[in-house]
C-alpha positions as CSV (number, residue, x, y, z in Angstrom):
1,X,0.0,0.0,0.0
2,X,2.7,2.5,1.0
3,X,4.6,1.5,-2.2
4,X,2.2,2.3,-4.5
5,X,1.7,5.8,-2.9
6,X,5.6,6.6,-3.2
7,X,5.9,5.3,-6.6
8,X,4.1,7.9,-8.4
9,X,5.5,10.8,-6.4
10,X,9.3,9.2,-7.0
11,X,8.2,9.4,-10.6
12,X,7.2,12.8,-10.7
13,X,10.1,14.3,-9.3
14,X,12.3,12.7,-11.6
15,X,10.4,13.4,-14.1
16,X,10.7,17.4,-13.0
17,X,13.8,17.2,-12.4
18,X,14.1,18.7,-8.9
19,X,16.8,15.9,-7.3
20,X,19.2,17.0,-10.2
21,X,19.2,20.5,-7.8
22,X,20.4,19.1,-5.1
23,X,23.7,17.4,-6.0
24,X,24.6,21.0,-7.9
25,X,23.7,22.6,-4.6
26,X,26.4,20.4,-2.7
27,X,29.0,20.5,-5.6
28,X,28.5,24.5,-4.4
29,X,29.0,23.8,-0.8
30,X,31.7,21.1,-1.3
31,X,33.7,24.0,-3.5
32,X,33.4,26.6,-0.8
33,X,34.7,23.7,1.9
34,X,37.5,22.5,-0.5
35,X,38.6,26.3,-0.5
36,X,38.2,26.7,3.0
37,X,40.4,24.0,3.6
38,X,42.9,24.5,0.8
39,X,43.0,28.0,2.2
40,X,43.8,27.2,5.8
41,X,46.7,24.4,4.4
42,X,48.3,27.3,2.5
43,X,48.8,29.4,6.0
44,X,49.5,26.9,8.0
45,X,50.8,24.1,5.7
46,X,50.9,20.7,7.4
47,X,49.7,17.1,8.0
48,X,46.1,17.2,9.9
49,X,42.8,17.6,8.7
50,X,42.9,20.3,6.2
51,X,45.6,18.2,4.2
52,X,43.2,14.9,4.4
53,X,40.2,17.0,3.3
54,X,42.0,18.6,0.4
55,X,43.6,15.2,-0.9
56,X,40.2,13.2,0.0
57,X,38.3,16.1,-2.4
58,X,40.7,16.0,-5.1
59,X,40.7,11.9,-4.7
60,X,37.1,11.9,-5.1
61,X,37.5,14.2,-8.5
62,X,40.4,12.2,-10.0
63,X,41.9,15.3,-10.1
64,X,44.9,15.1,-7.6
65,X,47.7,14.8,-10.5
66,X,46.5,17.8,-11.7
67,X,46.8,19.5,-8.2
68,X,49.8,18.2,-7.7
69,X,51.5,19.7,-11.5
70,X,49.6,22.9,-10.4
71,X,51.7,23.3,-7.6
72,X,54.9,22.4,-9.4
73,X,54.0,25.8,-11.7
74,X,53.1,27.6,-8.9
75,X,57.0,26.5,-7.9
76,X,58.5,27.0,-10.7
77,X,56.5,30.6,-11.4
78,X,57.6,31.9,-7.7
79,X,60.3,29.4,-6.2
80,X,60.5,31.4,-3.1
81,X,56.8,30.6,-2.3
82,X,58.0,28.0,0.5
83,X,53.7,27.5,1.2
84,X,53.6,25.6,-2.2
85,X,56.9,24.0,-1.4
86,X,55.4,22.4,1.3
87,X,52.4,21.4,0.0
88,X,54.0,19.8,-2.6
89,X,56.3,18.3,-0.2
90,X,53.0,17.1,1.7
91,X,51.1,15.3,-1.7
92,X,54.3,13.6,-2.8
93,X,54.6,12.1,0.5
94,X,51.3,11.0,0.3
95,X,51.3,9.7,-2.9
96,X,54.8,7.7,-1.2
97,X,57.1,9.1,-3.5
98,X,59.7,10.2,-0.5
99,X,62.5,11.4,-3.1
100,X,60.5,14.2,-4.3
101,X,58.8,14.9,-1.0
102,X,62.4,15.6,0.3
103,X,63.5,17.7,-2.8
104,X,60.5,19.7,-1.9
105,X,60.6,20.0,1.9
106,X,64.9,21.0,1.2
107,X,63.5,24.1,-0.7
108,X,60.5,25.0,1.7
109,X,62.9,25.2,4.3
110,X,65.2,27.7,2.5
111,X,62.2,29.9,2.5
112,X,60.8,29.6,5.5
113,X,63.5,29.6,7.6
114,X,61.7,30.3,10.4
115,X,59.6,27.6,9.9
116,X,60.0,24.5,11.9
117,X,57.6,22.4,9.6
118,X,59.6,22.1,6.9
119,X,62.9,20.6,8.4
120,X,60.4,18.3,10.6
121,X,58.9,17.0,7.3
122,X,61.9,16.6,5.9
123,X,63.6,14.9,9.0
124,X,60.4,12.6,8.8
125,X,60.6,11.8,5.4
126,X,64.6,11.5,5.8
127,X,63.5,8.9,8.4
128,X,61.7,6.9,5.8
129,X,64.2,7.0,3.8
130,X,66.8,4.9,6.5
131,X,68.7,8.4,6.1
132,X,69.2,8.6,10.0
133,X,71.6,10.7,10.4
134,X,70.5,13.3,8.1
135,X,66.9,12.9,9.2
136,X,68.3,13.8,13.0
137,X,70.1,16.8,11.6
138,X,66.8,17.9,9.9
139,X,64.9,17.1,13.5
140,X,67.2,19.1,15.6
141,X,66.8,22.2,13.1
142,X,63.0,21.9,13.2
143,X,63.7,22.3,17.4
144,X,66.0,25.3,17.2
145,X,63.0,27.1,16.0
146,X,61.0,26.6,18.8
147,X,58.3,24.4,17.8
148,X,55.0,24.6,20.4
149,X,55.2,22.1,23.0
150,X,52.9,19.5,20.7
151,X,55.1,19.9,17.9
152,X,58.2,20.0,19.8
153,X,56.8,16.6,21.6
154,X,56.4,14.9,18.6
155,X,59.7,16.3,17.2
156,X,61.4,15.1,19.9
157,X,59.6,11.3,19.9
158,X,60.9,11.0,16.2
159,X,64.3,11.6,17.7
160,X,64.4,8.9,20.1
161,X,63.6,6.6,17.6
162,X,66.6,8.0,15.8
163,X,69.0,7.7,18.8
164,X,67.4,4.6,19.6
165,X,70.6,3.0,17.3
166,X,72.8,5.3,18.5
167,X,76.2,5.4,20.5
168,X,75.0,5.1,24.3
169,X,76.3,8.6,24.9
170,X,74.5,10.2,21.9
171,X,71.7,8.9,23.3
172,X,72.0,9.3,27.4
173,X,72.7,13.3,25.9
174,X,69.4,13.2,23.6
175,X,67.3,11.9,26.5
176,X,68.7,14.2,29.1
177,X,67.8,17.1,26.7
178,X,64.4,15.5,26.3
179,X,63.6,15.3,29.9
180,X,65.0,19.1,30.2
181,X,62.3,20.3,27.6
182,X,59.8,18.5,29.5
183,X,60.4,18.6,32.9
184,X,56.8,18.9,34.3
185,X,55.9,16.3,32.1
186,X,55.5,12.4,33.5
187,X,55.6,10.7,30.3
């Protein structure tokens, strides 16, 4: 009984075309979302939600080779833009390619040298890479430029996986600077 009820309405508005409104109406909103998020990566460009939503709506669109050749223009156009540096840094490491994810974190941190994101990026993909002792090098520059105490915590955990291999003094002088950074800190 219900069925036959909902049928005929289901026809008519496909028939009037008023569901082909909607999905136009969310390609809208989506757009303005994508923006707002592209937007807040460019300031603050980094690993966290507004990267995952801005690969996940390019993903969804097929479309994130193009971004990705986009922002190697937008490189080569203004090299000193160290904001597309790092995003570019950011999709080549997701799309695993660590070689050029390096290349590009190397030249966002020429120009943001008061950055600590890019040599962190680069000291994690360094780390990827077996490249421990440079990845270390690129860790410890990322902590000279006083990192917030999140960052600088998660800086400082990559290290210790670093010194982990390390001579026992290297790493008796690592964890003593650890536990100085974080004194008040149990963990």
């Amino acid at each position: 009984m219900f069925l036959r009820k909902i049928i005929p309405a289901l026809l008519l508005i496909l028939q009037t075309g008023l569901l082909v409104a909607v999905p136009a109406e969310d390609d809208a909103r989506d757009q303005k979302v994508y923006e707002r998020y592209l937007s807040l990566l460019r300031r603050n460009p980094r690993q966290g939600t507004a990267l995952t939503r801005v690969l996940n709506w390019h993903r969804d669109r097929s479309t994130l080779d193009a971004f990705k050749k986009d922002l190697q223009a937008a490189v080569q156009d203004r090299p000193a833009d160290g904001a597309s540096w790092m995003l570019l840094g950011l999709v080549a490491e997701e799309q695993s390619d660590v070689v050029s994810a390096a290349e590009a974190y190397r030249n966002a941190e020429k120009n943001r040298p008061e950055d600590h994101l890019a040599p962190w990026s680069l000291g994690r993909v360094l780390q990827k890479q077996r490249q421990n002792g440079a990845a270390r090098d690129a860790l410890e520059r990322a902590l000279k430029l006083k990192p917030s105490r999140t960052d600088a915590s998660a800086i400082y955990q990559s290290l210790a996986t670093l010194y982990g291999g390390a001579s026992t003094a290297e790493a008796n002088a690592f964890w003593r600077q650890f536990e100085e950074a974080f004194p008040d800190d149990p963990r």
